[in-house]
TIRO-2110 file (N, C-alpha, C; in Angstrom, 1 decimal):
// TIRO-2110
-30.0, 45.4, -2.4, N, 1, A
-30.6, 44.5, -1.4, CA, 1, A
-31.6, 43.6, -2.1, C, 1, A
-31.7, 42.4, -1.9, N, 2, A
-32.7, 41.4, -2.7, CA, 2, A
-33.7, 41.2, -1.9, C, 2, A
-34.7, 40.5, -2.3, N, 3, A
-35.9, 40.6, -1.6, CA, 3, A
-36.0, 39.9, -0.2, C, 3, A
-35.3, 38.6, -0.1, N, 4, A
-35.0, 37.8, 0.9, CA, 4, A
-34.5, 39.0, 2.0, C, 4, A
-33.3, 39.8, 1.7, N, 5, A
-33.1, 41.1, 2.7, CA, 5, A
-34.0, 41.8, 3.2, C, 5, A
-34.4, 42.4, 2.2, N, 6, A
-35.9, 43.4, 2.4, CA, 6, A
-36.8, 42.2, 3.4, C, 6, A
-37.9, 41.3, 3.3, N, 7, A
-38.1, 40.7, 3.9, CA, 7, A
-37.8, 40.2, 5.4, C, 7, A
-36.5, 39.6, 5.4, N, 8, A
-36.0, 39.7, 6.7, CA, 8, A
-36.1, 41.0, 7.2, C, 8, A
-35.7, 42.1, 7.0, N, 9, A
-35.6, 43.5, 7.7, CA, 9, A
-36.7, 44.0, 8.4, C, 9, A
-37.6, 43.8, 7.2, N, 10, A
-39.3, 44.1, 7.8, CA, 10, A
-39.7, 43.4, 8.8, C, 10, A
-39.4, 42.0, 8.9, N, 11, A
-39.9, 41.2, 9.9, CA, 11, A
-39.1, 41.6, 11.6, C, 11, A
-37.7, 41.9, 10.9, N, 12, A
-36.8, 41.9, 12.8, CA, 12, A
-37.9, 43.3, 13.2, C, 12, A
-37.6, 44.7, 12.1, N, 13, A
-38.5, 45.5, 12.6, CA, 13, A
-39.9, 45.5, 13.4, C, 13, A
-40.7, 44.3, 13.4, N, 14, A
-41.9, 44.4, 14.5, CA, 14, A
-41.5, 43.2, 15.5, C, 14, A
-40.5, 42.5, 15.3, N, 15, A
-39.9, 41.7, 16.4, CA, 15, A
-39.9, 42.2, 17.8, C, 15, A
-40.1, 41.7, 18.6, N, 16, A
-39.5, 42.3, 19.9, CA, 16, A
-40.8, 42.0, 20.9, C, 16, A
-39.6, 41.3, 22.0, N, 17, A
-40.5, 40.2, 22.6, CA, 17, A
-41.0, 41.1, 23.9, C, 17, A
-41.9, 40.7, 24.0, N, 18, A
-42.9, 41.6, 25.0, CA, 18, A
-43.9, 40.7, 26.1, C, 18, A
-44.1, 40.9, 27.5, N, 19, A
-45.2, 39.9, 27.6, CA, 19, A
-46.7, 41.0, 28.1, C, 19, A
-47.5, 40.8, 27.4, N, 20, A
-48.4, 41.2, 27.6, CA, 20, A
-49.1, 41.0, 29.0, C, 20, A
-49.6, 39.6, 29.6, N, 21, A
-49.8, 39.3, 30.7, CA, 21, A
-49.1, 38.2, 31.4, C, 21, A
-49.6, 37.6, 32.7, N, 22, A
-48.9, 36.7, 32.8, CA, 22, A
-49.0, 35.1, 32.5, C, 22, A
-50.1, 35.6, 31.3, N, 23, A
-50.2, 34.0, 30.5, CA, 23, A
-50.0, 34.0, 29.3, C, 23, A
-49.8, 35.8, 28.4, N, 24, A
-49.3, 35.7, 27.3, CA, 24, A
-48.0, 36.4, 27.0, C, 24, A
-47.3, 35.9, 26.0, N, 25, A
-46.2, 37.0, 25.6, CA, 25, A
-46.1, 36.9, 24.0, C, 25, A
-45.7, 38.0, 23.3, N, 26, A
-45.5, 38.4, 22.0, CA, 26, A
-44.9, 38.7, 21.7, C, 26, A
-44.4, 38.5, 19.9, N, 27, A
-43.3, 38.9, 19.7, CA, 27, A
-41.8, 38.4, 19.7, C, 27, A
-41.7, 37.5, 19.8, N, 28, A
-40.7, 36.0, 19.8, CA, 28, A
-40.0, 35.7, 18.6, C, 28, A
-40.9, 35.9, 18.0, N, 29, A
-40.8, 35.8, 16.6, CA, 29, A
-41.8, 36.3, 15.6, C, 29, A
-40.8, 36.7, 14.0, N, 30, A
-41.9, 37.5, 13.8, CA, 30, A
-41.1, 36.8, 11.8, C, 30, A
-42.8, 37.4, 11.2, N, 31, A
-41.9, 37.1, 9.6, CA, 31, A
-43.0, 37.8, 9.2, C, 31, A
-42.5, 37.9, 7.6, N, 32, A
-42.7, 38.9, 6.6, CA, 32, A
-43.4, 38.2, 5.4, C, 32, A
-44.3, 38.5, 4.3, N, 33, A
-44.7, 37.8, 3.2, CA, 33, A
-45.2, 39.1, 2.1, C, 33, A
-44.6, 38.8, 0.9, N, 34, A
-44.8, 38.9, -0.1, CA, 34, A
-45.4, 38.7, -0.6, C, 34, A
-46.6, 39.6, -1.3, N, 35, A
-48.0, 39.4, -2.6, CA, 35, A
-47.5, 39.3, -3.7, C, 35, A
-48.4, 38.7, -4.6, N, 36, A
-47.9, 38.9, -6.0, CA, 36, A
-47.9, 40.4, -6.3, C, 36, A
-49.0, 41.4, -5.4, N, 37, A
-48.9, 42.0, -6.5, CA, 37, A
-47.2, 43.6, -5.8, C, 37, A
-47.1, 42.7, -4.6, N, 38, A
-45.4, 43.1, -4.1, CA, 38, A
-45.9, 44.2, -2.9, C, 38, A
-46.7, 43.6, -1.8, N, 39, A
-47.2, 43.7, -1.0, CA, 39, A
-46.2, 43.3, 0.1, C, 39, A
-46.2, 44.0, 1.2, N, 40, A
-45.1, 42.8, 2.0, CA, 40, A
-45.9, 43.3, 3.8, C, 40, A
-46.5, 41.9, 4.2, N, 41, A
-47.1, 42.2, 5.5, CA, 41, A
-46.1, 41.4, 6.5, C, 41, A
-46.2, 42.2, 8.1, N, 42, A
-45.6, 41.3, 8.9, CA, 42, A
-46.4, 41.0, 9.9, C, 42, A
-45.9, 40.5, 10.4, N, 43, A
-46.7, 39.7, 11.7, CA, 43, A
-46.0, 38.7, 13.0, C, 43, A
-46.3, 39.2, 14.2, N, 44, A
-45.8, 38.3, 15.1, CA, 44, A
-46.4, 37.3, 16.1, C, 44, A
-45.8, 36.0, 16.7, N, 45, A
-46.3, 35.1, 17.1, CA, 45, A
-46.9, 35.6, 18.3, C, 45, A
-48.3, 35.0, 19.0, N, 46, A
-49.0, 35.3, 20.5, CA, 46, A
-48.8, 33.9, 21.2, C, 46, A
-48.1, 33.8, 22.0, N, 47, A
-47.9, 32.9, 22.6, CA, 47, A
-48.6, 33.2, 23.9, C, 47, A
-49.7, 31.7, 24.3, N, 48, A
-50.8, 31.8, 25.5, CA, 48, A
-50.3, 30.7, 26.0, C, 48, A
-50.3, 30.9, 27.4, N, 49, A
-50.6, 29.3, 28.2, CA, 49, A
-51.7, 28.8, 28.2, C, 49, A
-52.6, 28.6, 27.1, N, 50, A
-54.0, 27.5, 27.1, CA, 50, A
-53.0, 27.4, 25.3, C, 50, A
-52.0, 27.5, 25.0, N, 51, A
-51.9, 27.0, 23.7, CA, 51, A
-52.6, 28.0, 22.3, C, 51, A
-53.2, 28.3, 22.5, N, 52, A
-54.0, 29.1, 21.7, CA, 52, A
-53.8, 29.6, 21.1, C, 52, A
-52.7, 30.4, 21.1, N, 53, A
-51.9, 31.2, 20.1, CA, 53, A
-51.9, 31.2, 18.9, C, 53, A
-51.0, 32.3, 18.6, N, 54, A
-51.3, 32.5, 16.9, CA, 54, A
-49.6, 33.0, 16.2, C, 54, A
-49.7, 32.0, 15.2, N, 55, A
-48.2, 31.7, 15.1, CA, 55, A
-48.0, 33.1, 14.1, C, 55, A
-46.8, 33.8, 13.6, N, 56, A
-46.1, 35.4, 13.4, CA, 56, A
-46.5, 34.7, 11.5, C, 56, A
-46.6, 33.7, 11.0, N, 57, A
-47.2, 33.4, 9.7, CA, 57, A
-48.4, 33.6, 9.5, C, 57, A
-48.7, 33.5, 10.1, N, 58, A
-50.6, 33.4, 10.5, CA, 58, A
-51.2, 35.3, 10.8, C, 58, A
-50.7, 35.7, 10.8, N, 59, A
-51.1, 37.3, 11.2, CA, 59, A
-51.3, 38.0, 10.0, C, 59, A
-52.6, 39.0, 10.1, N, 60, A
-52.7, 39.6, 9.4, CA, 60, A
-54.2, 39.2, 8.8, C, 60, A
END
């Protein structure tokens, strides 16, 4: 498996769309990043209706 694999896998793994209330929902989308020193965090997007949210790159 190459890293782009590994990466994707980690990310579908915390994927999964959820709505928390009825102005947010999470989980839509989600992605993965690599450290140099071979670190690999994920994170998923919060989506609010005032916009505010916090995009699944941005986590962490």
């Amino acid at each position: 498996m190459d890293i782009w694999d590994k990466l994707y896998n980690e990310a579908l793994k915390v994927q999964n769309r959820r709505t928390i209330s009825p102005f947010i929902d999470a989980g839509g989308v989600a992605a993965a990043i690599l450290t140099k020193k071979g670190n690999i965090y994920v994170g998923v997007c919060i989506d609010t209706a005032s916009t505010l949210g916090m995009c699944a790159e941005r986590q962490r």
